[in-house]
Phi, psi and omega in degrees: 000134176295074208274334184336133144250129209227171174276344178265325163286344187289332173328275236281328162306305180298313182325306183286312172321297170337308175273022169052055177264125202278126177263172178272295184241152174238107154287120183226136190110103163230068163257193191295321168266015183270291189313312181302284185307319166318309169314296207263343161292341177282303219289335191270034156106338183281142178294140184209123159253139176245148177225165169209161164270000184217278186200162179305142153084040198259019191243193157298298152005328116331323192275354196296159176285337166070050180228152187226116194229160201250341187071043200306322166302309204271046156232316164300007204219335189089025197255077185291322184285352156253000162283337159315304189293300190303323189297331198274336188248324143347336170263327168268012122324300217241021170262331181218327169263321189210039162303008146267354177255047210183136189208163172269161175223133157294189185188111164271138170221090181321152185229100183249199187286002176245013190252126163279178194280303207290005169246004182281323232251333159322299195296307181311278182334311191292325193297334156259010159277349158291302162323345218254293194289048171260302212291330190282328183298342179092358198264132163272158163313321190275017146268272149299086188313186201264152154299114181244169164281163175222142167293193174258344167307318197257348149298309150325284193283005127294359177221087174293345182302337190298158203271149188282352185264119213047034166309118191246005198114195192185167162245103185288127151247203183214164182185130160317138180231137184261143178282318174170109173337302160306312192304318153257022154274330152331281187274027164255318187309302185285330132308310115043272189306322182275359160284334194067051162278124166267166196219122190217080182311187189014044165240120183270116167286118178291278163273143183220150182209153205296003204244000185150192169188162187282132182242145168242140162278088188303356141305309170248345188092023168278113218239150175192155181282112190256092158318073177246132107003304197231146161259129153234142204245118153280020210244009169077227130035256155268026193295297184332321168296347169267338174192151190321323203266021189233131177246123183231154172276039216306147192244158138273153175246102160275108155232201184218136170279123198240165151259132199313316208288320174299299191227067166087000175116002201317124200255322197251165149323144179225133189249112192256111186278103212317126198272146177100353216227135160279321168278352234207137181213163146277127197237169169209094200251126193277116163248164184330335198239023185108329183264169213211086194297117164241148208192180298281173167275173129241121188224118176319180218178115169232190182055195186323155154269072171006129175283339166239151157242152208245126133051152086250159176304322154346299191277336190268319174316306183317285190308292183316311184292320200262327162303339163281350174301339206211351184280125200261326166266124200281111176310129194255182189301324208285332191285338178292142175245302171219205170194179170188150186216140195227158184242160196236117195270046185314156165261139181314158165204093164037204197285036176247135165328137195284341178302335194251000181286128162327138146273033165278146172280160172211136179258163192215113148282091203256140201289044164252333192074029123292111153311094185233139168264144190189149179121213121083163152214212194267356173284334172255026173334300194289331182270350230237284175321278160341306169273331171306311190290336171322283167342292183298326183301330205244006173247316168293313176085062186253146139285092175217169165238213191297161205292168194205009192287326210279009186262331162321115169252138201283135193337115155118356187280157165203191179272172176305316195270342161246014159272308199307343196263345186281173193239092170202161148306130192300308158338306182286292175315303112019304175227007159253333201071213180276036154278338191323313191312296211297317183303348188276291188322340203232026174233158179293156179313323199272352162298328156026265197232162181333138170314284167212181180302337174254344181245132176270013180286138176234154174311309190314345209261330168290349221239328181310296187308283182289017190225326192216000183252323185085028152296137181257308163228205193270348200293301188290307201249028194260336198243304180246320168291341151232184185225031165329302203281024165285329180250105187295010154263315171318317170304325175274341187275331197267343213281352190256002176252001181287306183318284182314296186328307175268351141282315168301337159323296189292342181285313197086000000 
């Protein structure tokens, strides 16, 4: 199967669209639940276009904690069927669609001196009952271990940044972690694609109406009609902005980018509990490459919604106060390397705060004759997906046949055991799977090798990108085909080999 997504195959789509040729589904929207719905709609035989206005994963799908999690919050809120759901499909992350992109991550959650005994003796009670939807979930201990206690000794020395004074000990879990959040909407697109989804970014929906909507190709300004049977609005977000008929709550997510070094060295996870607050943490989660997410706010969002939502200091404060809560050397603002904020597509629910707002998805069949999925989050894509194409086949009276997602694996998955086997650098094995060999193999030597000492992103993985991703400009592959630009200084040390990448590209 043909997975490339290229600039000459995105031509050769719109051409035929242009000559009004008629889909089963039109997606609109390539985030993680657009990219998702394309997918399990191709794979069950239906024709499909997907579109966005701007490029994959240009959305809150990016923005994400870059965690695939069992839902140790939504068991604090008592909402078991959806930490149930996220547990069950967390297992087939990191079991059948993207164990290369997918790893256990441990996870401490200290217990100090701003933790009271009942949120101490709270967390415990939620962590093994995460334990429980671990087990019902089908997750082995040798994938995800079990929740143990820890002394404050043996709490220390897996986290030495913690501060030791009123340390009372802590509970080591385990909890899936994504290499990066955009790389799988990559690889849900480009599966898709090898389905004969055409997929198509920087196609703008003007309109969507029930027989289809006007797209313009925001490349050339070039406007047409898309004939579909079924419509689904995928824009998160933004739905609201395709029909009338959908009311959401976008709450922010803020987090900020640390160096793992800055604080000891951080290997494992820190799960914080916000003080004063029951429900609500602060995560300070360590990725692959030295740096450290640390997250999130929940802050309501009013007026327009922004295509990047920005920061605030605020928020940036926030974040900082409560990691300092448990931090034996305190972080000051010179410790931000970056930040970033993603919005959340809550559904209304009268005055209640968006931190206490459901993460359950909802599909809305609306008397417009627009499909829209909303809600939901990134752990539970594939069910989010699955019912919405459900919805259309038995509402569209489309032929097709049953969902096929949870077996489907995305370009480059294999099992654990036959990754460890690829003869690529384990960083590269980590986000291509067994593409890796190829991402090396099709680049010149000076492509190589690491960007500089501090960023291990290589040219080959840009030269990878604009060949088989559908990156377009330093935007796509600085930002989103890897995720250099979170830290604006790395970005700029990166913007001349991106430049050179995409002139050699435009070489063939």
């Amino acid at each position: 199967m043909n997975t490339s997504l290229t600039v000459s195959r995105r031509e050769r789509d719109l051409t035929e669209l242009v000559a009004g040729t008629p889909v089963d589904v039109l997606v609109v929207g390539l985030g993680v639940t657009g990219a998702g719905v394309a997918l399990d709609a191709a794979s069950r035989g239906l024709s499909v276009v997907a579109v966005d206005a701007h490029d994959l994963a240009n959305g809150t799908s990016r923005w994400s904690s870059k965690l695939v999690h069992g839902g140790l919050r939504y068991l604090a809120h008592g909402q078991v069927g959806i930490a149930y759901e996220s547990a069950a499909e967390r297992h087939l992350l990191l079991t059948r669609t993207a164990p290369h992109l997918t790893r256990p991550l441990p996870m401490l959650l200290p217990a100090t001196a701003y933790t009271s005994r009942w949120q101490a003796r709270a967390a415990a009670v939620g962590l093994r009952a995460g334990d429980v939807l671990r087990t019902c979930a089908g997750t082995s201990r040798r994938t995800l271990p079990g929740t143990r206690r820890l002394g404050s000794a043996e709490a220390g020395a897996i986290t030495p940044a913690l501060r030791p004074a009123g340390l009372r000990g802590a509970h080591l879990s385990w909890d899936g972690q994504l290499c990066d959040d955009a790389r799988l909407v990559v690889g849900l697109a480009r599966a898709a694609a090898a389905r004969s989804a055409r997929i198509l970014p920087r196609c703008r929906a003007i309109s969507l109406h029930r027989e289809g909507a006007t797209i313009e190709d925001t490349r050339t300004g070039t406007r047409m009609h898309v004939a579909a049977r079924a419509v689904i609005n995928a824009t998160g977000v933004w739905a609201s902005s395709l029909t009338p008929h959908v009311r959401l709550r976008p709450s922010r997510g803020t987090h900020i980018v640390l160096s793992a070094a800055r604080l000891g060295g951080l290997w494992a996870g820190l799960t914080i509990p916000v003080p004063g607050e029951f429900t609500r943490y602060v995560f300070a989660l360590p990725q692959t490459d030295g740096l450290v997410y640390a997250g999130l706010t929940d802050e309501p969002v009013t007026g327009p919604v922004p295509d990047v939502p920005q920061p605030t200091d605020a928020d940036i404060a926030f974040l900082l106060d409560v990691l300092n809560s448990v931090l034996d050397q305190p972080l000051q603002p010179a410790d931000v390397l970056g930040a970033y904020a993603g919005l959340r597509p809550l559904l209304a629910n009268a005055d209640t705060r968006t931190a206490d707002l459901s993460r359950r998805h909802a599909v809305i069949d609306d008397p417009d004759g627009i499909i829209s999925v909303i809600g939901g989050k990134l752990t539970t894509y594939r069910r989010m997906a699955e019912d919405a194409v459900d919805t259309a086949v038995r509402q569209r009276r489309l032929r097709a046949g049953p969902c096929r997602t949870r077996d489907l694996p995305l370009p480059g998955a294999a099992s654990r055991a036959q990754l460890t086997r690829v003869p690529a650098p384990r960083r590269l094995v980590h986000r291509y799977g067994t593409e890796a060999v190829h991402v090396l193999a099709e680049a010149p030597a000076e492509l190589r090798q690491p960007i500089s000492p501090d960023i291990p992103v290589t040219g080959a993985e840009l030269l990878w990108a604009t060949r088989h991703e559908l990156a377009l400009t330093v935007d796509d592959l600085l930002d989103r085909r890897t995720r250099i630009g979170l830290v604006p200084a790395h970005r700029e040390v990166a913007l001349p080999t991106a430049r050179d990448v995409l002139a050699l590209a435009a070489e063939g």
